[in-house]
C-alpha positions as CSV (number, residue, x, y, z in Angstrom):
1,X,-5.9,12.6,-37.4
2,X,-6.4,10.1,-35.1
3,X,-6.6,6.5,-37.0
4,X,-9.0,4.0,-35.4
5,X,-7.5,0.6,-34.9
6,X,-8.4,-2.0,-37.4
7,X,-10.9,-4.5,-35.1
8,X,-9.3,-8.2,-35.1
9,X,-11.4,-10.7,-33.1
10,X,-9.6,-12.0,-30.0
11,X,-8.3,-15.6,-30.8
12,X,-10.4,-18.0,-29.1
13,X,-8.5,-19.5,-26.1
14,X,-9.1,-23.2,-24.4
15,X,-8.5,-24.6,-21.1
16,X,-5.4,-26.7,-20.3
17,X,-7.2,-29.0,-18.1
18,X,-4.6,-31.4,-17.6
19,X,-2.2,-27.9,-16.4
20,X,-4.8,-27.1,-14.0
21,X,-5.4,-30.4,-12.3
22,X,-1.7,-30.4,-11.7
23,X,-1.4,-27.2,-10.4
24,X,-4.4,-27.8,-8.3
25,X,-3.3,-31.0,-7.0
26,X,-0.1,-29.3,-5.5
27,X,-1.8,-26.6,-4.4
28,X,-4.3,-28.5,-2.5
29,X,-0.9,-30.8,-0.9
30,X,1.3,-27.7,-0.3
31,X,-1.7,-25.7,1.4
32,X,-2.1,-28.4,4.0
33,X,1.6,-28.2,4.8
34,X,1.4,-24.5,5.3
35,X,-1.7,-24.2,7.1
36,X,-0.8,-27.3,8.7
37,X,2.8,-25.6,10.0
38,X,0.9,-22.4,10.8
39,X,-1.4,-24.1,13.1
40,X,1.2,-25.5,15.2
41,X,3.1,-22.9,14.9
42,X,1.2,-20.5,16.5
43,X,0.1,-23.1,19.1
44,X,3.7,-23.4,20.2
45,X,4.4,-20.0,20.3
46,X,1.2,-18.8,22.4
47,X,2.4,-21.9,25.3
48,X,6.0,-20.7,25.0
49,X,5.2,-17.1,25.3
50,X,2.3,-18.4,27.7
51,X,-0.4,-15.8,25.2
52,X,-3.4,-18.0,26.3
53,X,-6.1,-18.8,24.5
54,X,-6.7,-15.1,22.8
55,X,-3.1,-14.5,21.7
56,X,-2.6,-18.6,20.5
57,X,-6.2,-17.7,18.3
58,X,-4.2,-14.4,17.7
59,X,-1.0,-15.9,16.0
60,X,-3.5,-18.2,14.2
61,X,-4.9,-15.4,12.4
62,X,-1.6,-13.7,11.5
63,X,0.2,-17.6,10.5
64,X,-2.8,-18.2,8.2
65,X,-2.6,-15.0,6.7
66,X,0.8,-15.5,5.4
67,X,-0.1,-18.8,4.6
68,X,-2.5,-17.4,2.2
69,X,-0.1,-14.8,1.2
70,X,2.4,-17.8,0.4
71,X,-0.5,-20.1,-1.1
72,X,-1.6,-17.2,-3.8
73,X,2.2,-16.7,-4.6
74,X,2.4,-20.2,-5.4
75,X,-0.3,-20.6,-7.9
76,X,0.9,-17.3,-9.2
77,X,4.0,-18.9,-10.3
78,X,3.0,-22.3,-11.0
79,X,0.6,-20.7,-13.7
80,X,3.6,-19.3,-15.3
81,X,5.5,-22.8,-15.5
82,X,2.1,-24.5,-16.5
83,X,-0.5,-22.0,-18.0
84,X,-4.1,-22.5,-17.6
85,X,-5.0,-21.4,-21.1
86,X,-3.5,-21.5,-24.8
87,X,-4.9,-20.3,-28.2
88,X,-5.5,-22.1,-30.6
């Protein structure tokens, strides 16, 4: 009735080092931007808004999670331009 699958081994797969570094590299410069913007992002706000000290640490919280939101998009799709793996 039912047919078991024929078993293939999995085709063993290597790391593109020289894809990673890359994608690493920008990573590591774009998440300093983004965190770096988030920072003083929130700083301004909580003085403009006059928050204090709890709402400027407040807006920190919330400004790094989306930079974290935006950091884990990015080396989401920068994996698809340059993969981390190939077989061989």
């Amino acid at each position: 009735m039912n047919k078991p699958e024929p078993q293939t081994s999995p085709r063993p797969r290597r790391i593109l080092w020289e894809n990673v570094l890359t994608v690493v590299s920008a990573a590591i410069l774009i998440s300093a931007e983004v965190f770096g913007a988030a920072f003083a992002g929130s700083w301004a706000i909580a003085n403009l808004l006059a928050l204090g000290t709890f709402g400027a640490r407040l807006l920190d919280g919330l400004f790094v999670l989306c930079g974290i939101v935006v950091m884990v998009q990015f080396v989401r799709a920068a994996q698809r331009v340059e993969p981390f793996t190939a077989s061989h």
